[in-house]
Structures are given as structure tokens and as C-alpha cells.
DOZA-168927 format. One record per atom (N, C-alpha, C): x, y, z. Coordinates in steps of 0.2 Angstrom, whole numbers, plus 5000, padded with zeros to 4 digits. Layout:
# residues N
XYZ
...
END
This chain:
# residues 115
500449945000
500050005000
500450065000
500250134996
500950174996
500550214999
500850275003
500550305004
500450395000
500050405000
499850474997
500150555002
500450564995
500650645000
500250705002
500450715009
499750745012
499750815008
499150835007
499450895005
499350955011
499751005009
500051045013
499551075016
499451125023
498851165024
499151245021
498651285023
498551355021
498951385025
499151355032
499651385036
500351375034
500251335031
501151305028
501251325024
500851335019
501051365011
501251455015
500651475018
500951545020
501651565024
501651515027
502451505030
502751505026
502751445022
503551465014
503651515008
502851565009
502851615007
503251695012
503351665018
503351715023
504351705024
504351645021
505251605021
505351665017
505251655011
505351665004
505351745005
504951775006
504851855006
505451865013
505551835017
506251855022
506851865019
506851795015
507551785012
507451845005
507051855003
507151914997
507351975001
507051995007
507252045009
507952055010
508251995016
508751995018
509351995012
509351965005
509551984999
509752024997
509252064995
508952134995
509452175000
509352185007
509852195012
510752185011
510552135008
511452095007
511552155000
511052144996
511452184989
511352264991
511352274995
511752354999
512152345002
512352315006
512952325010
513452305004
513252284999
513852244992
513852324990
513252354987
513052424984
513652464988
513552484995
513952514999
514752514999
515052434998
515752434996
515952454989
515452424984
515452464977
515752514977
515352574978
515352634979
515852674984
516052634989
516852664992
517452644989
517352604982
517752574979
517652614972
517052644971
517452684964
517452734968
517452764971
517552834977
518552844976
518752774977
519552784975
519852774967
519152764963
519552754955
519652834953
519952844947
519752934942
519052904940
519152874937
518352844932
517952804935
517452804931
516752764934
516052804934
515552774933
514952804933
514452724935
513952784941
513452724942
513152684936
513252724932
512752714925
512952674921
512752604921
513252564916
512452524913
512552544907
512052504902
512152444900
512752434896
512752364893
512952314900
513152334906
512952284913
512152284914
511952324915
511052344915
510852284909
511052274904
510852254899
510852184897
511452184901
511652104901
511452044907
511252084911
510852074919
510152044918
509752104910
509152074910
509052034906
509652024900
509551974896
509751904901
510151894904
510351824912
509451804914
509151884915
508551874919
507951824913
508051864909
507551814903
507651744902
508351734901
508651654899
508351624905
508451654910
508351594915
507551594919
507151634916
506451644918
506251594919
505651574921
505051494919
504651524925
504151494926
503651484932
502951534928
502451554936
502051574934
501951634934
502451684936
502651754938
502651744931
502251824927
502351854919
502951894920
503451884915
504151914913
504051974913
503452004912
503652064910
503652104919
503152074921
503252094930
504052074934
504152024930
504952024934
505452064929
505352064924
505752154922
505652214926
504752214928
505052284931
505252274939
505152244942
505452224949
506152224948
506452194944
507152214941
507552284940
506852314937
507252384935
506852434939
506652424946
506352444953
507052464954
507452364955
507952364961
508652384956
508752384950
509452434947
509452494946
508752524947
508752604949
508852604953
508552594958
508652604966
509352614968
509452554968
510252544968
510952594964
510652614957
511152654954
511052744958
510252744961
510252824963
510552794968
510552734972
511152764980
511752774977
512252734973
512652744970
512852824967
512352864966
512352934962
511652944960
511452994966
510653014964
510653074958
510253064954
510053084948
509353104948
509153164945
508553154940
508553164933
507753144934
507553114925
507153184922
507153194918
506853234913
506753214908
506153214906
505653184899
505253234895
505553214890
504953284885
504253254884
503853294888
503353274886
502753284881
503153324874
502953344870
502453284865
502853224867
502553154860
502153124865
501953154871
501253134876
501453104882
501153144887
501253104895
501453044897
500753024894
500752944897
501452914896
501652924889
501952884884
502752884887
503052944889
503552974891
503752974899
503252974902
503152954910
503152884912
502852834909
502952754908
503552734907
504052774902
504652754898
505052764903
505052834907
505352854912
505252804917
504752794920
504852754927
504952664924
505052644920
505352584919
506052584919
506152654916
507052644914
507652654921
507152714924
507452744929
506952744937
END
């Protein structure tokens, strides 16, 4: 007789939901204090800039290839370009200026994705 696998309860699913969001935060947390060394590290080069594209770029093409599950890609692109903003304004706060001559919506969207 084999036995059947119990299935889990609503408490335990939300507990490895509650793992999982710990461990991103603390991540998260890790990749600032990384941020923090970064940044005291180009503080002693001549060159550098927070602003590196083709890294930015190649970050998200890793993040495609290695996608799958039930998250839509397009929501973990922008999660992604949340936390490479973020990170680049601690590195060197900047603002953005967008012409919003070819329309609001259009130019204000493009804006908060990229930056």
C-alpha cells in the first residue's frame, strides 16, 4: 500500500511564502551592503559611473534566459528595473527629465521603467 502525499495546509503554504519573502528581503539587504562597498570602491578609482548599460543589459537578458514559472516576465522585468534603479540612485542620485511633448502617458511609463 503506498502512501499518498498529504497535502499541505494554508498555514504551511503561507509560512513558505513568509520564508521566501524573508529571504528576498534579507537579499535585498545583502545587495546594499555589496551596493555600499561598490561605491567606496569607485570613490577611489578617476573613472566610473553608476550608469552602466550594457551591465544593466546584460543582467536582464541572464534574467530572461533563466525565467520559467508562473510570475509574467514582463512583471519580473519591472521588479528588476525597481531594484537597478534603486540601487544606481544610491550609487549617484539623479534626475530624470522627459519631453513630454509626443504625450504623458507615453514618456512618464518609459521613464519610470528605465529609471
Amino acid at each position: 500500500m503506498t502512501e499518498r502525499a498529504q497535502t499541505p495546509s494554508l498555514a504551511d503554504l503561507r509560512a513558505d511564502i513568509d520564508r521566501i519573502d524573508e529571504t528576498m528581503h534579507r537579499l535585498l539587504m545583502e545587495r546594499g551592503e555589496i551596493i555600499d562597498r561598490l561605491v567606496a570602491v569607485k570613490r577611489s578609482q578617476t573613472e566610473g559611473s553608476a550608469f552602466r548599460p550594457a551591465r544593466e543589459a546584460a543582467m536582464m537578458r541572464r534574467l530572461v534566459d533563466r525565467h520559467a514559472g508562473l510570475l509574467p516576465l514582463d512583471t519580473v522585468e519591472s521588479i528588476w528595473r525597481v531594484i537597478i534603479s534603486t540601487f544606481t540612485y544610491v550609487q549617484a542620485p539623479y534626475a530624470v527629465h522627459a519631453d513630454l511633448s509626443v504625450g504623458e502617458p507615453l514618456m512618464r511609463d518609459s521613464a519610470r521603467f528605465h529609471f
